[in-house]
MOPAC internal coordinates of N, CA, C and O (Angstrom, degrees):
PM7 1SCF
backbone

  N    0.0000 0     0.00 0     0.00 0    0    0    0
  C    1.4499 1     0.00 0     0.00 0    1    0    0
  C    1.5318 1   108.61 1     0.00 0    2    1    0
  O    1.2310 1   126.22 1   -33.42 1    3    2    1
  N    0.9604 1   105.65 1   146.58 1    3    2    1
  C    1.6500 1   106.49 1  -172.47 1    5    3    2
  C    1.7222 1   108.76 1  -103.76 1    6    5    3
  O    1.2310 1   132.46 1   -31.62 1    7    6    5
  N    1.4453 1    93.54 1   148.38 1    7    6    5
  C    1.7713 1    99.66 1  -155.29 1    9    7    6
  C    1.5798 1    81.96 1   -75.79 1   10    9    7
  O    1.2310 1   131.02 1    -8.72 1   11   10    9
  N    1.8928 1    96.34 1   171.28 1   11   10    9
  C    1.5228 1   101.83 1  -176.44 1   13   11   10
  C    1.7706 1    97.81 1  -106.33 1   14   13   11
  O    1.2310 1   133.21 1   -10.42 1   15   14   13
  N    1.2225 1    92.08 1   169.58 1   15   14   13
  C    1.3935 1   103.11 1   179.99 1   17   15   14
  C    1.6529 1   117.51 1   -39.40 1   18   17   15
  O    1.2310 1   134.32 1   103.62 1   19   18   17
  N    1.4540 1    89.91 1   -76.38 1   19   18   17
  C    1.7017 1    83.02 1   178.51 1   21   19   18
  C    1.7310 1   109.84 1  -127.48 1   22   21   19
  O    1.2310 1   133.01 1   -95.12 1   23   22   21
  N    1.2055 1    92.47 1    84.88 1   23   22   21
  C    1.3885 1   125.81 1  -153.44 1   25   23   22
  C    1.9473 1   100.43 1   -61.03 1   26   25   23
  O    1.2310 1   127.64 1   116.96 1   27   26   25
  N    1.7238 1   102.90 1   -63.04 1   27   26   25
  C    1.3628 1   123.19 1   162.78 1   29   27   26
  C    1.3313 1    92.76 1   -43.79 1   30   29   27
  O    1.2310 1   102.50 1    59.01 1   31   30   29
  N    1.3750 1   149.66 1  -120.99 1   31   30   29
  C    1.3849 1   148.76 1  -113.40 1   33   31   30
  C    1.7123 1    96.88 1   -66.86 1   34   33   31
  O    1.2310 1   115.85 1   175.93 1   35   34   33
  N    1.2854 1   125.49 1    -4.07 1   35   34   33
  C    1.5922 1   126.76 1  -179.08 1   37   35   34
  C    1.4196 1    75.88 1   -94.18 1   38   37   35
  O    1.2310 1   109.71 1    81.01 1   39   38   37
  N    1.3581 1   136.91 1   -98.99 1   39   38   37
  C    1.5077 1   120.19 1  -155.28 1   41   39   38
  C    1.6721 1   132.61 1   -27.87 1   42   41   39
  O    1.2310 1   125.22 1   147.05 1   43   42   41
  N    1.2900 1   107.59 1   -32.95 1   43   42   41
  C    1.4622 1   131.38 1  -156.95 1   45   43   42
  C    1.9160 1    81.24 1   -85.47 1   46   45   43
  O    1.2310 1   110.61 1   116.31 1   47   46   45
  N    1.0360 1   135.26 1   -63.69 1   47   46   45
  C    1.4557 1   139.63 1   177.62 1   49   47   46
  C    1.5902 1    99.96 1   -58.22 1   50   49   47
  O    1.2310 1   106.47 1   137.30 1   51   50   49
  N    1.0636 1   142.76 1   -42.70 1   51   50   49
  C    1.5527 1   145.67 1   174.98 1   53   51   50
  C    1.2717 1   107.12 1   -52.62 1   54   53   51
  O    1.2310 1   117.46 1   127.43 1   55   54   53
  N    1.4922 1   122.44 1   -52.57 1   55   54   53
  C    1.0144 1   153.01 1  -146.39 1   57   55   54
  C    1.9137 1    93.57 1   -64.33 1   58   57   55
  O    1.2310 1   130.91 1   110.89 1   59   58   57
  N    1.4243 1    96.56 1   -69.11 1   59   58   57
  C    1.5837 1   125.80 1  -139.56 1   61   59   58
  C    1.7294 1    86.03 1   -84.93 1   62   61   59
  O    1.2310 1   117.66 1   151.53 1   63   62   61
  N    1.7803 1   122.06 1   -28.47 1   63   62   61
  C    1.0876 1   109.28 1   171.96 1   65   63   62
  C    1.6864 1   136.97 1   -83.73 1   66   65   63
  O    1.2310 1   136.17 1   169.05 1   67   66   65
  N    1.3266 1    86.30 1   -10.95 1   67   66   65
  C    1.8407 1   106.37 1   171.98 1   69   67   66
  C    1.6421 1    92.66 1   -90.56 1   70   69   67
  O    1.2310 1   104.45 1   155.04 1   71   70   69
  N    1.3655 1   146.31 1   -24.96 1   71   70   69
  C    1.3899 1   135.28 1  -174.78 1   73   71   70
  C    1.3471 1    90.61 1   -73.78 1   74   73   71
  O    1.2310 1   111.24 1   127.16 1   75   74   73
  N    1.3877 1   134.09 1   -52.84 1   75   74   73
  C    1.1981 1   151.72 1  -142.10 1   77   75   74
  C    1.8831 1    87.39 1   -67.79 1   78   77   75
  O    1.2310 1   121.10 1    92.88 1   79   78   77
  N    1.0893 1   115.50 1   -87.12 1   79   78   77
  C    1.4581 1   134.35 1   153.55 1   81   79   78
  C    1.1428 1   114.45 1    -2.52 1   82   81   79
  O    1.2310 1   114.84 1   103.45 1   83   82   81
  N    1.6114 1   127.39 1   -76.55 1   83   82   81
  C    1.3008 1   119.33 1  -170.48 1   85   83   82
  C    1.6925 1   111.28 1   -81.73 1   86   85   83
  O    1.2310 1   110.61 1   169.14 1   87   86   85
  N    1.6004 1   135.26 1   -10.86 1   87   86   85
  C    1.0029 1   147.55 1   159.77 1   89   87   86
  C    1.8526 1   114.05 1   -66.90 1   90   89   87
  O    1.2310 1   127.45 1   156.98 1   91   90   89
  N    1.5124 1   103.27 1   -23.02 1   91   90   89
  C    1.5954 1   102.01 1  -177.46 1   93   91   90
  C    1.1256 1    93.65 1   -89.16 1   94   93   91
  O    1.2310 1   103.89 1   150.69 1   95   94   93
  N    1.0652 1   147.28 1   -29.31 1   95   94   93
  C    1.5533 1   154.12 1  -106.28 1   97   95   94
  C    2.1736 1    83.68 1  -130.76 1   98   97   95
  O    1.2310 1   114.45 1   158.46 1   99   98   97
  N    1.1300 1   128.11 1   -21.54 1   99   98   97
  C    1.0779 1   131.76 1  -142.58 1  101   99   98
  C    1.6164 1   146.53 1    36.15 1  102  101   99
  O    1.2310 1   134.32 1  -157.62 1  103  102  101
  N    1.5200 1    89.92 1    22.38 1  103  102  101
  C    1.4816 1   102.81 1   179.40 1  105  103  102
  C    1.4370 1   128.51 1   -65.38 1  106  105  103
  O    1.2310 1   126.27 1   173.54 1  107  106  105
  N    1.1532 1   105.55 1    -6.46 1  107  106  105
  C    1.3931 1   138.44 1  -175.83 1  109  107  106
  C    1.3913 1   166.48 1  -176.95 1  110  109  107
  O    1.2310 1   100.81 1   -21.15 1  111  110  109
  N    1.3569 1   152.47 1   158.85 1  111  110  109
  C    1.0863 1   128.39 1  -171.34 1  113  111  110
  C    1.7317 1   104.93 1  -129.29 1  114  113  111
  O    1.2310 1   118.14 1   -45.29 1  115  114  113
  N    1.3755 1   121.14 1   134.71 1  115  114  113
  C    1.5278 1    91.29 1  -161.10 1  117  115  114
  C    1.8890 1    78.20 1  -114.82 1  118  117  115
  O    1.2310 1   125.47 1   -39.38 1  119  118  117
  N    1.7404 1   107.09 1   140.62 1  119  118  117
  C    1.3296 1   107.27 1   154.45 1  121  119  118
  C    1.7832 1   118.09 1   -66.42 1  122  121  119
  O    1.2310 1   136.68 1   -21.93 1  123  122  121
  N    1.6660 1    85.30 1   158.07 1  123  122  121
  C    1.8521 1    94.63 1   174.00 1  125  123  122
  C    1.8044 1   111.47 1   -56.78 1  126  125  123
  O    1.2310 1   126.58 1   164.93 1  127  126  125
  N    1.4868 1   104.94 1   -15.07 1  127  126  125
  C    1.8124 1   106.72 1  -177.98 1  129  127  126
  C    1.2996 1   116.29 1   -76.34 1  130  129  127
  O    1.2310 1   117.04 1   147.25 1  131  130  129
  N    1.2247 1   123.24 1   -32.75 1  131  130  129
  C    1.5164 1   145.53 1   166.99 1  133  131  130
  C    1.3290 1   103.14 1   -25.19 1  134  133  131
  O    1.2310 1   128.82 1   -63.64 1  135  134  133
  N    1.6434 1   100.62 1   116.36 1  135  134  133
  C    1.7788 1    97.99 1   171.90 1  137  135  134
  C    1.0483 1   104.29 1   -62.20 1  138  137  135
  O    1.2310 1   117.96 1   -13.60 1  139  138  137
  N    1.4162 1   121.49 1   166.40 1  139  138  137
  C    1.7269 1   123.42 1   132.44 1  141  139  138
  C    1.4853 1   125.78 1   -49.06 1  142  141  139
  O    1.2310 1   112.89 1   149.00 1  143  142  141
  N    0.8031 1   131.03 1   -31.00 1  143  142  141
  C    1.8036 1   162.12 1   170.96 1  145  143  142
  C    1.5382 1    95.36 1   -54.18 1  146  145  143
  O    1.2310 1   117.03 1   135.39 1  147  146  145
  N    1.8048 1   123.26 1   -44.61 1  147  146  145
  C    0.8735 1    98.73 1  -160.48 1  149  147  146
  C    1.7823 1   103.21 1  -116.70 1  150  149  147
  O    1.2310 1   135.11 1  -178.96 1  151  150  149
  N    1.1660 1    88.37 1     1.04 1  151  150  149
  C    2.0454 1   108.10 1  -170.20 1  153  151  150
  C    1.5751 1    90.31 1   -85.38 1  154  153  151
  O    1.2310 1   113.65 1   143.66 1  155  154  153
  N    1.2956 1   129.61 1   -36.34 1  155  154  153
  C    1.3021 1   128.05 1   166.78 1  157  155  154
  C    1.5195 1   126.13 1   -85.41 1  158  157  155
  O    1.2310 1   120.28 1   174.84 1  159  158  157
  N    0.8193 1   117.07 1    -5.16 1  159  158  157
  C    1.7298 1   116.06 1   158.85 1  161  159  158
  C    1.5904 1   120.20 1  -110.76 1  162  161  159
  O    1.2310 1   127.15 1  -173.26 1  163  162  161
  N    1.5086 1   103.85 1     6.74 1  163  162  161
  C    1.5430 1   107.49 1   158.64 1  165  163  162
  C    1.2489 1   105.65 1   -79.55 1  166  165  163
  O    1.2310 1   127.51 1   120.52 1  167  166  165
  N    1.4485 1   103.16 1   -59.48 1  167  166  165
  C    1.9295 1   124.41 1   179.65 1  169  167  166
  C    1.2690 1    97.49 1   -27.42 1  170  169  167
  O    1.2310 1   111.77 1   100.49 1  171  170  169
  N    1.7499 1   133.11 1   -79.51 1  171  170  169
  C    0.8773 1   168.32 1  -167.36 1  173  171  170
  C    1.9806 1   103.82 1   -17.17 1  174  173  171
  O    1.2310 1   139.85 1   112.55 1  175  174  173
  N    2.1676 1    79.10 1   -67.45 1  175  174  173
  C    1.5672 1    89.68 1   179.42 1  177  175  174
  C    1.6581 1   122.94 1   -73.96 1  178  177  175
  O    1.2310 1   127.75 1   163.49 1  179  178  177
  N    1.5672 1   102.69 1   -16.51 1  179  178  177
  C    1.3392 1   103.30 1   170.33 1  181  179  178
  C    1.2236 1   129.99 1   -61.90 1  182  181  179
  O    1.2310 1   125.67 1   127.79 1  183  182  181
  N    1.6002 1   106.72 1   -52.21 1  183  182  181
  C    1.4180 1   105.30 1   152.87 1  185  183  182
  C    1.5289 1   141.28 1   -61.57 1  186  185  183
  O    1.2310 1   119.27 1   166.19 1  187  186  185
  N    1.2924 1   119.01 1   -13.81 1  187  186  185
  C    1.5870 1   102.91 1   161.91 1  189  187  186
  C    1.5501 1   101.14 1   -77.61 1  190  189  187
  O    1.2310 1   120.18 1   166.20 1  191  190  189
  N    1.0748 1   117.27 1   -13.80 1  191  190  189
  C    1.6038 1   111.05 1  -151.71 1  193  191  190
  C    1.7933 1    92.36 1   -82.64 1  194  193  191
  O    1.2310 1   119.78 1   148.46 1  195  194  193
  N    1.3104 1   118.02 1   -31.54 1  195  194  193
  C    1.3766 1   135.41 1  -171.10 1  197  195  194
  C    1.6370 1   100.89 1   -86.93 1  198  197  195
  O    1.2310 1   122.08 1   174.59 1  199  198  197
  N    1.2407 1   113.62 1    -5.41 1  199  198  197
  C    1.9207 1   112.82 1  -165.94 1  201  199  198
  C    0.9936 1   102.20 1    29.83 1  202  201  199
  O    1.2310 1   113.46 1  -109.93 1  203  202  201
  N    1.3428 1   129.98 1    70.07 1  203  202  201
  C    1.6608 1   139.06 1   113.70 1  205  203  202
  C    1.0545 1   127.52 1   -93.20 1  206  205  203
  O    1.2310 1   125.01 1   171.88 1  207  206  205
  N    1.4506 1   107.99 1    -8.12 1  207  206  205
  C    2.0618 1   114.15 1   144.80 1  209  207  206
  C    1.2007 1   128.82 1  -155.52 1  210  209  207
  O    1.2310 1   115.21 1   -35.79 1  211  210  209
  N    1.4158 1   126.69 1   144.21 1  211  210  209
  C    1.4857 1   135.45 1  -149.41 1  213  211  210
  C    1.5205 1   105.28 1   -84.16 1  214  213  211
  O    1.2310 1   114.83 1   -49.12 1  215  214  213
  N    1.1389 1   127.40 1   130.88 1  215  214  213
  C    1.6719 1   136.01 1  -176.06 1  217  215  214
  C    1.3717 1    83.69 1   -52.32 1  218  217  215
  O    1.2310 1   135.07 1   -35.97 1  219  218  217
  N    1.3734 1    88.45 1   144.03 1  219  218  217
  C    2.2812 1   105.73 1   171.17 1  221  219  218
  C    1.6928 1    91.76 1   -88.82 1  222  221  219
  O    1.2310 1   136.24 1   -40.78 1  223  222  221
  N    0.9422 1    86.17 1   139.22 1  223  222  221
  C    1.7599 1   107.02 1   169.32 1  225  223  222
  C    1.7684 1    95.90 1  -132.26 1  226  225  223
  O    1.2310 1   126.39 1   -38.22 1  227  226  225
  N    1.5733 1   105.32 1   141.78 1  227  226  225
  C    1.5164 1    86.81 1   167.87 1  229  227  226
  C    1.5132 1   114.16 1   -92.35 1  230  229  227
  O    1.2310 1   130.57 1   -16.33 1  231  230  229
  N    1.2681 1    97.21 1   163.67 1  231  230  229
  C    1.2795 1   112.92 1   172.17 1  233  231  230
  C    1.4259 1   133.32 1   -56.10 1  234  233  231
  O    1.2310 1   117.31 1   -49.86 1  235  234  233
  N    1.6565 1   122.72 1   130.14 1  235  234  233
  C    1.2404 1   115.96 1   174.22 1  237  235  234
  C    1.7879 1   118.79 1   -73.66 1  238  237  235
  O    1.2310 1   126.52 1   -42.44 1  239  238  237
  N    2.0174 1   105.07 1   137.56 1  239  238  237
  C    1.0439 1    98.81 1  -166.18 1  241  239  238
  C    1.6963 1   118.56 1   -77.32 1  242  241  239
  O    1.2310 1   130.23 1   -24.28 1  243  242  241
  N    1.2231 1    97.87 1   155.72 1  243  242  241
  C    1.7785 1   105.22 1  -166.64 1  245  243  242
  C    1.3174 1   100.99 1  -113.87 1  246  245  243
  O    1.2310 1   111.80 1   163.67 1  247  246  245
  N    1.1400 1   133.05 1   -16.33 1  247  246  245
  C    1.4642 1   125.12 1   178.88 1  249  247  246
  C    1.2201 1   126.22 1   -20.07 1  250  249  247
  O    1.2310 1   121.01 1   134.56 1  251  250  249
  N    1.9011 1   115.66 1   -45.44 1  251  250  249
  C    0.9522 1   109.38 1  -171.34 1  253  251  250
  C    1.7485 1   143.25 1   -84.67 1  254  253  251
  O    1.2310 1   120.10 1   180.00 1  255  254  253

């Protein structure tokens, strides 16, 4: 898959709006130590957990 243009400043805005979200939401409080690595796979689980997005499963292969 080919990277996007400005791939970083899309995560960093992704990022800060799922913090934003799960901090309004009061699910949490994230310290300033908090990776990104890990502020986004809380986010992540909050939102499937909230079904506003569907767990990734990968895909079965079709090649054939």
């Amino acid at each position: 898959m080919k990277k996007l243009k400005h791939e970083a400043e899309l995560f960093k805005a992704a990022l800060l709006a799922g913090v934003q979200y799960a901090e309004g939401r009061g699910a949490v409080e994230f310290e300033a130590t908090d990776s990104a690595s890990d502020k986004a796979l809380y986010v992540y689980r909050l939102l499937v957990h909230d079904k506003i997005l569907h767990r990734y499963r990968s895909l079965p292969d079709r090649s054939r």
